[in-house]
Structure formats: C-alpha cells, structure tokens
C-alpha positions in Angstrom: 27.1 -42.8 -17.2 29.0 -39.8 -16.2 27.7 -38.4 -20.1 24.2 -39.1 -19.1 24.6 -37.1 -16.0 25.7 -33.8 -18.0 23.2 -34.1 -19.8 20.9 -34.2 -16.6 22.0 -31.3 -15.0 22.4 -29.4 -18.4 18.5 -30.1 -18.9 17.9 -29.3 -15.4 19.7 -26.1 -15.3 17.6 -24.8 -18.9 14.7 -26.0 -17.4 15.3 -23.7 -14.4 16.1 -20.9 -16.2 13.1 -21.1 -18.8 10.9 -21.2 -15.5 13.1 -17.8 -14.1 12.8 -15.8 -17.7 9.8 -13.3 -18.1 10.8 -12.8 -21.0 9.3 -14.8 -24.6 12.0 -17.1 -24.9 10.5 -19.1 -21.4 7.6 -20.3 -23.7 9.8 -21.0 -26.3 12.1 -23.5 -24.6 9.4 -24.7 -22.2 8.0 -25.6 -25.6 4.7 -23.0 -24.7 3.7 -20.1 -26.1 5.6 -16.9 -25.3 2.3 -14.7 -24.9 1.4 -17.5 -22.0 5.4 -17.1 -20.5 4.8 -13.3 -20.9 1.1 -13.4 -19.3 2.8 -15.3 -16.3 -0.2 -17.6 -15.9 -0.4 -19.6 -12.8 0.7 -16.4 -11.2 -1.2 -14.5 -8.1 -2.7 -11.4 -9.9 -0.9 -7.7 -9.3 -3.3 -5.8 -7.1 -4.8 -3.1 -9.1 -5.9 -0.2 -6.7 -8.7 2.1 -7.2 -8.1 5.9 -7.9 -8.3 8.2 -5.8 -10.9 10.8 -6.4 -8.7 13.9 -6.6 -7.0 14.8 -9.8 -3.7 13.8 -8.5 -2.4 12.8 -5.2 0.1 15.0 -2.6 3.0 13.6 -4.2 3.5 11.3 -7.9 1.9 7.9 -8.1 5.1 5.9 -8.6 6.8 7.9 -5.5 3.4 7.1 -3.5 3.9 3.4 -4.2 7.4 3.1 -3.0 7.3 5.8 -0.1 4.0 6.3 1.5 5.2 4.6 4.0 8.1 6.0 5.1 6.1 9.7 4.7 3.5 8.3 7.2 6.6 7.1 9.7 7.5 10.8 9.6 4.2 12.2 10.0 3.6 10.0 12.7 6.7 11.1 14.4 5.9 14.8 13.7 2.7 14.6 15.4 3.6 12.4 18.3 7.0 13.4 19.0 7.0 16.9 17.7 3.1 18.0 17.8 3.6 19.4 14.6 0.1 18.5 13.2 0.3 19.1 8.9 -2.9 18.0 6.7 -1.1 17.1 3.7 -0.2 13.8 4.6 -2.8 13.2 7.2 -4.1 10.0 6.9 -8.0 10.9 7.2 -7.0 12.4 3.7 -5.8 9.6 2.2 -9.0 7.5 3.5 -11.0 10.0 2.0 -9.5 10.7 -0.9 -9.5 6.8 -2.0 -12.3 5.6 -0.2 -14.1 2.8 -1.9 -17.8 1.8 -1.9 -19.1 -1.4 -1.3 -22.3 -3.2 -2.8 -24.7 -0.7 -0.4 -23.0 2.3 -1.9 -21.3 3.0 1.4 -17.1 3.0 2.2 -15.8 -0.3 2.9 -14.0 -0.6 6.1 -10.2 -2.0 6.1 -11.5 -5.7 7.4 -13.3 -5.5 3.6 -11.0 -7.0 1.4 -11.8 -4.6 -1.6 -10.2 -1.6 0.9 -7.9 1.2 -0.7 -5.2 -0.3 1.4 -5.8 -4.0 1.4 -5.3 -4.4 -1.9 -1.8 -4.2 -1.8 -1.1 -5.1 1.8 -2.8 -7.9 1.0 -0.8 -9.4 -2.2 2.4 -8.1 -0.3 1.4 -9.7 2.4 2.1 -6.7 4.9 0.6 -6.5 8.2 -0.6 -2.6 8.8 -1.7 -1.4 12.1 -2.6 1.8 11.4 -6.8 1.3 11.8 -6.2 0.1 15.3 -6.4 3.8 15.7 -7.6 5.5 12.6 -11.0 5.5 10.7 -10.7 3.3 8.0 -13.7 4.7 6.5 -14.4 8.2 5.3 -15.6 10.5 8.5 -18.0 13.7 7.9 -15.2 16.9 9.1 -18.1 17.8 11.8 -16.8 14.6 13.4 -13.2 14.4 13.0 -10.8 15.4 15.7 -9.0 17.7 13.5 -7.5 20.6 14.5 -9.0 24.6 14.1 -7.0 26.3 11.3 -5.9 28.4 14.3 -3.9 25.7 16.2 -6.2 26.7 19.4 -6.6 22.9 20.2 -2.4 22.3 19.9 -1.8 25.8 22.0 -4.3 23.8 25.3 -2.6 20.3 24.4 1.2 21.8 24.6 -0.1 23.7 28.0 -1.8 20.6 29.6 1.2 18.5 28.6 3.6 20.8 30.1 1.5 21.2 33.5 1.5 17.2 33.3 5.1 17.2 33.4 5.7 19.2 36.5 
C-alpha cells in the first residue's frame, strides 16, 4: 500500500510539473504534442496592441510596456503638485498618437473594448481611471485646453492660485 502511494504522488507531482513547463517536454510527458504545449492552447490570448502612428514613441517600446505607468504618476504629480505642464508625456499625446478607429472610421472611446489602452488593461485585468478626466478619443488642438507655447495660461493660473490662498 504504502508503494502504491509513492507512486501516487510521484505521478501527481510529474503531472504537475508537465502542466507548469512551457517548454516542449510538457507535451511530451503529457503524452501531447510539444508544438500544442509550446502554443499554450487553452490559454487567454496575449493582447496585441495597435501601433502607434508615429515612427517611434517618447521613450523604447519594451520601457513603455513596463513603465508608462509610473512616467504618468510623475507627470501627474508635476502638473498637479508642481504646475510644471511638459508635452512629452502628456496623455492627449499618447491618445492621439495610438488612437484606433472603429467600424465608422472614427476613434473608439475607452468603453470600446478594441481601445489603445483596453487591450492590455483588459487581459491584465487593471482598473485605469484616467478617462474619468481625460479624452479618450483624439481631440482637434483648436479644442484642447492646452497651454500657449508662452506659458501665458500657467503665469494667470499660479497668480489666481496664489490670490486664492490669501
């Protein structure tokens, strides 16, 4: 009895680990193929994002991915803390930049699950809350709330702030 048992938990242990392995040898000792272990089928598809429409982005794809963001925490402090208002990592750039079109031609909105940002927020299963502020589609410049190149706008916000404060 106590031989059978070993061999129980032996068999249960290899099964577990065939399941665990990405690699070829899952098929193999699952007695499947290794292109179907390697294929991962029965898995939730990776999202695949569209491109933006730039040639690259403000920073390397891979750093993008992992970092974005932590760069948009620091914006966001920088603008609301600071005031310091930048345009390289505004957000309005990044919806425009990757916007994508739905079946009328026109940008989706976030609640669209074919979004530049849903798709990966989405299969990650991260709640974002930017849009409960921001455009999530593309705006035309003429309607954007985006600061004169002189910093005019900032110079009246800082003063009515200030007078606010007394």
């Amino acid at each position: 009895m106590r031989f059978l048992s070993k061999i129980l938990v032996a068999a249960l242990l290899l099964i577990g680990a065939a399941i665990t392995l990405s690699s070829g040898s899952a098929g193999f000792l699952l007695g499947g193929s290794a292109a179907w272990a390697a294929e991962g089928a029965g898995r939730v598809p990776t999202p695949n994002p569209p491109h933006g429409m730039g040639e690259h982005c403000v920073m390397p794809t891979e750093f993008m991915r992992r970092n974005h963001m932590l760069m948009m925490y620091a914006h966001r402090k920088d603008v609301l803390v600071e005031g310091i208002r930048t345009t390289k990592f505004n957000i309005d750039g990044c919806v425009n930049c990757h916007a994508v079109k739905g079946e009328d031609g026109q940008p989706v909105s976030f609640q669209n699950p074919k979004h530049f940002c849903r798709t990966c927020h989405s299969y990650a299963a991260v709640r974002i809350d930017c849009f409960e502020c921001h455009n999530s589609k593309p705006q035309s410049s003429d309607k954007s709330a985006a600061l004169g190149a002189d910093g005019a706008d900032a110079a009246k916000m800082a003063a009515f702030l200030r007078e606010t404060k007394k």
